[in-house]
C-alpha positions in Angstrom: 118.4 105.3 51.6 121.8 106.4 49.8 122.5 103.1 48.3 118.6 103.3 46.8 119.3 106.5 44.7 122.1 107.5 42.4 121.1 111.0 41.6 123.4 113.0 39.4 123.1 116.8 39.0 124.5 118.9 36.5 123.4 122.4 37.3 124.3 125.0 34.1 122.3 127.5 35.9 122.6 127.6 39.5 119.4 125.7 41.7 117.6 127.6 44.1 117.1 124.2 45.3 119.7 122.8 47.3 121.1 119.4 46.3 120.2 117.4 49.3 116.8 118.5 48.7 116.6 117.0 45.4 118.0 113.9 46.4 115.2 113.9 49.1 112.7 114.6 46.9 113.5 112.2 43.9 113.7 109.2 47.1 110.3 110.0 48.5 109.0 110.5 45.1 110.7 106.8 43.7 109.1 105.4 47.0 105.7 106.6 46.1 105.5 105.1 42.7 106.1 101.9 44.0 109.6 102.1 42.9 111.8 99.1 45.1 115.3 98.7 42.8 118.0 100.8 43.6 118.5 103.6 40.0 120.0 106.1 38.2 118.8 109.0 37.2 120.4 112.7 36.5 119.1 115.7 36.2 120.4 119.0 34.4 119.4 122.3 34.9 119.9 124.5 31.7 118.9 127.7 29.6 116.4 128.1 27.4 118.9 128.2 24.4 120.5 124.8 25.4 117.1 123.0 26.0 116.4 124.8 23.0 119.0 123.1 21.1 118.0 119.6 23.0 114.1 120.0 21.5 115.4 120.9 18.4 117.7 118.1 18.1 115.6 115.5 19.7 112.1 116.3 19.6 112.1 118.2 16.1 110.8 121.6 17.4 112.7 124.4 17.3 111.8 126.4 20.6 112.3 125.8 23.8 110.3 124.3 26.4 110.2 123.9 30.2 111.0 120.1 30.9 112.6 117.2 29.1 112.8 113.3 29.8 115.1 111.1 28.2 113.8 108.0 29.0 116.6 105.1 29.5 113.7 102.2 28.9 113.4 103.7 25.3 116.9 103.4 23.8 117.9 99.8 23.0 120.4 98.2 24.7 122.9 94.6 23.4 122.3 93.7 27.1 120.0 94.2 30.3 122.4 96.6 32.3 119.8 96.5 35.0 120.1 92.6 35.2 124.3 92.8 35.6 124.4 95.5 37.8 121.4 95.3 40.0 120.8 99.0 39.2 117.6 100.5 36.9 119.3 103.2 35.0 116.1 105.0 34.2 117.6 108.5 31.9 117.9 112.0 32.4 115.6 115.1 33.0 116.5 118.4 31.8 114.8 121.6 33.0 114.9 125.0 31.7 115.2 127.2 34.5 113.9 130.6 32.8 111.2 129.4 31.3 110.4 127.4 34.9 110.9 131.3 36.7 108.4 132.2 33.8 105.7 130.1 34.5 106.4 129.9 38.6 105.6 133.9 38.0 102.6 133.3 35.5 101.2 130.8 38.1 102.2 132.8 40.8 104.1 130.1 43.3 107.5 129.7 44.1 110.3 128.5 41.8 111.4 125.8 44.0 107.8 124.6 43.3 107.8 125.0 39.8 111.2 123.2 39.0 109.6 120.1 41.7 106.6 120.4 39.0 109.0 119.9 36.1 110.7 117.3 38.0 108.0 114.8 38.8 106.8 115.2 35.3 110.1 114.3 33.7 110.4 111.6 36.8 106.8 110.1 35.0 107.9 110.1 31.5 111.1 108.1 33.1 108.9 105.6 34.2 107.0 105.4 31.0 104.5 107.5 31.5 103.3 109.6 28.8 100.3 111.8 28.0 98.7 111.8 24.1 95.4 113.1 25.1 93.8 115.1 27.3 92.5 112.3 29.6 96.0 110.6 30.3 98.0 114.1 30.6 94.8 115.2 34.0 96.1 111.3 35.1 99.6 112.6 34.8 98.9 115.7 36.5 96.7 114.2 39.3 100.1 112.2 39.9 102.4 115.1 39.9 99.9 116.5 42.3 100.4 113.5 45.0 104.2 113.5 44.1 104.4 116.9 45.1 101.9 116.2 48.1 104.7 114.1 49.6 106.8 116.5 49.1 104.6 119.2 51.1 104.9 121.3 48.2 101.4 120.7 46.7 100.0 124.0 47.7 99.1 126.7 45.1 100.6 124.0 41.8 97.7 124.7 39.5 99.2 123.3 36.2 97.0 121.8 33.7 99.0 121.7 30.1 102.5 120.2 30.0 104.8 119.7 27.1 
């Protein structure tokens, strides 16, 4: 399953979630979305003044927030890398880890849950999903829900609203 996954972690704040684990989940999650081509992803935990920065420049809102995708599919490329290297590069995730220890205590679970919340979300908006109303964003969550099913971590995840 190694040769399936290039996973690569940039941790500004340290992870209460070991990076094996990640790996793991980001696998079983791939696997569950019907995903077969071996990809790239990364995924960077940060601050709330550095995802701060990253909404402000990319997003146009200056404040932070808990979870962002940059999505590989949405940037135009000269060529198909995916075609010349056999690998779906599919962008980066970047979480806020305060603001994830703020709403792990708001919602009263863990923060390893939280941050595998945050995760699958930005995972989905990899794959192009998105949520503009209120009927796609509960088919998102439902999603995240199974994601973090497989996981075992689906116990006490009670999130509704996502940015």
């Amino acid at each position: 399953m190694g040769e399936f996954l290039d996973l690569y972690l940039e941790f500004h704040i340290p992870s209460p979630v070991e990076e094996a684990t990640w790996r793991h989940w980001f696998e079983i999650w791939l696997r569950e979305l019907g995903v077969q081509e071996p990809c790239e992803l990364s995924l960077c935990l940060t601050s709330d003044d550095h995802i701060r920065q990253l909404n402000r420049e990319f997003r146009h809102l200056d404040a932070p927030t808990d979870v962002l995708a940059f999505a590989a599919q949405e940037m135009p490329a000269p060529v198909k890398l995916h075609e010349i290297t056999g690998v779906r590069l599919l962008g980066d995730i970047v979480i806020s880890v305060p603001t994830a220890r703020s709403q792990a205590k708001a919602q009263g679970h863990r923060l390893s849950q939280e941050l595998a919340w945050l995760a699958s979300h930005g995972l989905l908006h990899l794959l192009g999903w998105d949520h503009p109303d209120e009927r796609s964003l509960q088919h998102m969550v439902q999603q995240q829900r199974q994601l973090l099913a497989a996981i075992q971590l689906d116990g006490g995840v009670s999130h509704g609203q996502q940015s």
